[in-house]
C-alpha positions as CSV (number, residue, x, y, z in Angstrom):
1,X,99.9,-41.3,149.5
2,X,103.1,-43.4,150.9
3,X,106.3,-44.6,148.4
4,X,106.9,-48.0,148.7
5,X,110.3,-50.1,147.2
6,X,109.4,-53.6,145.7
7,X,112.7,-55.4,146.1
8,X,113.4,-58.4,144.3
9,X,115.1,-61.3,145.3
10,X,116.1,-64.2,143.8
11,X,116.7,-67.8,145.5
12,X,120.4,-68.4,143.2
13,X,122.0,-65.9,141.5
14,X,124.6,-68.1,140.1
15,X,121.9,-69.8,137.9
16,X,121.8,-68.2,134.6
17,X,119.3,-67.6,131.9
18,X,119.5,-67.9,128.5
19,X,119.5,-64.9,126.1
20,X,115.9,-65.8,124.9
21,X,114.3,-66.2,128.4
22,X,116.3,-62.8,129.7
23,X,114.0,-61.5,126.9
24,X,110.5,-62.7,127.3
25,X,111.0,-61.9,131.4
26,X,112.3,-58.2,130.5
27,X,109.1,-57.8,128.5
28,X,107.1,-59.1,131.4
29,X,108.7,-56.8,133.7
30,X,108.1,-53.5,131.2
31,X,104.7,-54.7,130.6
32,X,103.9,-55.0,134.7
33,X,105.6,-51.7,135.2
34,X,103.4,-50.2,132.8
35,X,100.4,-51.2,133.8
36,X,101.5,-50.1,137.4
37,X,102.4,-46.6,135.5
38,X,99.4,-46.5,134.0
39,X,97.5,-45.9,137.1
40,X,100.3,-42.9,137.8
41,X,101.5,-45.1,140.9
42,X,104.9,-45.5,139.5
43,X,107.9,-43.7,140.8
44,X,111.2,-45.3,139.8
45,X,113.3,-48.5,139.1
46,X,116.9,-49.7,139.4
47,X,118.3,-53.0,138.1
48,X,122.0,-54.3,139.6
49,X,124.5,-56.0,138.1
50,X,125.8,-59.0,139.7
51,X,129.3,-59.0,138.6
52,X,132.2,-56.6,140.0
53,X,130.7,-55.6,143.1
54,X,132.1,-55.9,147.2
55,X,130.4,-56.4,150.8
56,X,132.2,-54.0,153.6
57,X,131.5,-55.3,156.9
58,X,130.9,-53.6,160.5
59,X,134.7,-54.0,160.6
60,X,135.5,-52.7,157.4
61,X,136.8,-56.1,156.1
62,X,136.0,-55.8,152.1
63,X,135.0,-59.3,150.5
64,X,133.6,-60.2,147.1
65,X,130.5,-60.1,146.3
66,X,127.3,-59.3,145.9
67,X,126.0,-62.6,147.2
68,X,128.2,-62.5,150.9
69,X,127.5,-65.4,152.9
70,X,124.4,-65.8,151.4
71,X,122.8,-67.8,147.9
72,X,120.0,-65.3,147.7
73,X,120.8,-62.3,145.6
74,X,119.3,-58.9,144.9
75,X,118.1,-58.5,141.1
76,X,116.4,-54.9,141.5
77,X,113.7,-52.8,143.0
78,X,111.6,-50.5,142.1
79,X,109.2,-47.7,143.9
80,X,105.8,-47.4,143.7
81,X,103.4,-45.1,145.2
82,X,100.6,-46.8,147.1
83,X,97.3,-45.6,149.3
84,X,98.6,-48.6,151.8
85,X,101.1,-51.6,152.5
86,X,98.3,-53.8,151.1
87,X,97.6,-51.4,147.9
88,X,101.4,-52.0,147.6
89,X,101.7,-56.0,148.2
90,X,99.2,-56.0,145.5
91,X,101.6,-54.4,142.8
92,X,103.8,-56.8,143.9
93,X,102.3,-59.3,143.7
94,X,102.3,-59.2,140.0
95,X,106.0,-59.4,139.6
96,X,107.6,-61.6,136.9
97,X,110.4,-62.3,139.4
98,X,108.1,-64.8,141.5
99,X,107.9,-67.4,138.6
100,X,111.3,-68.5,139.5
101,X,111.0,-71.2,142.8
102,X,111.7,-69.7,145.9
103,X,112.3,-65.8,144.4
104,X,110.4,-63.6,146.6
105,X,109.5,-59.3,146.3
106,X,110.2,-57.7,149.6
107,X,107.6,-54.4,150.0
108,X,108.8,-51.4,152.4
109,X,107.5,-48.6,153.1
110,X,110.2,-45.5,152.0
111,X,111.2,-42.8,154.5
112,X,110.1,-39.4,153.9
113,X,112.5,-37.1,154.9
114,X,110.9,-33.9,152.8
């Protein structure tokens, strides 16, 4: 069986939620990751904080970020373990992230350097 991140983007990070939505789409996301631990397919998460954080570029020049050049920012991932890419796509599939226009849940497969 393969690990495989779910990495979540979303369309504009500037755009912020209210207190009340941040809760109902924090319960979604426990509840999906418990039903994917459920079936013992879950290996970890991580969540990033947008604020305080810097880009360093192939010529070490340091900007602000964590959006660069770029609207799109990245809200979190977590790793799953999965029979195949598709098994995996599936889990993802179910995000909470993709009810928000144009958000999307990028699925890789992780290297196994064991």
């Amino acid at each position: 069986m393969n690990e495989y991140a779910l990495i979540m983007r979303h369309e504009d990070g500037s755009k912020i939620a209210s207190p009340e939505q941040m809760q109902i789409w924090m319960k979604q996301t426990m509840d999906w990751i418990g039903g994917i631990a459920a079936q013992n397919k879950f290996v970890g998460s991580q969540g990033l904080i947008f604020d305080d954080a810097r880009v360093v570029h192939f010529d070490n020049v340091v900007t602000n970020g964590p959006f660069g050049d770029i609207k799109e920012t990245l809200g979190g991932l977590i790793i799953v373990r999965a029979e195949s890419i598709d098994e995996a796509v599936e889990f993802a599939k179910g995000c909470p992230v993709l009810q928000g226009n144009g958000n999307t849940v990028e699925v890789r497969k992780v290297a196994n350097h064991k």
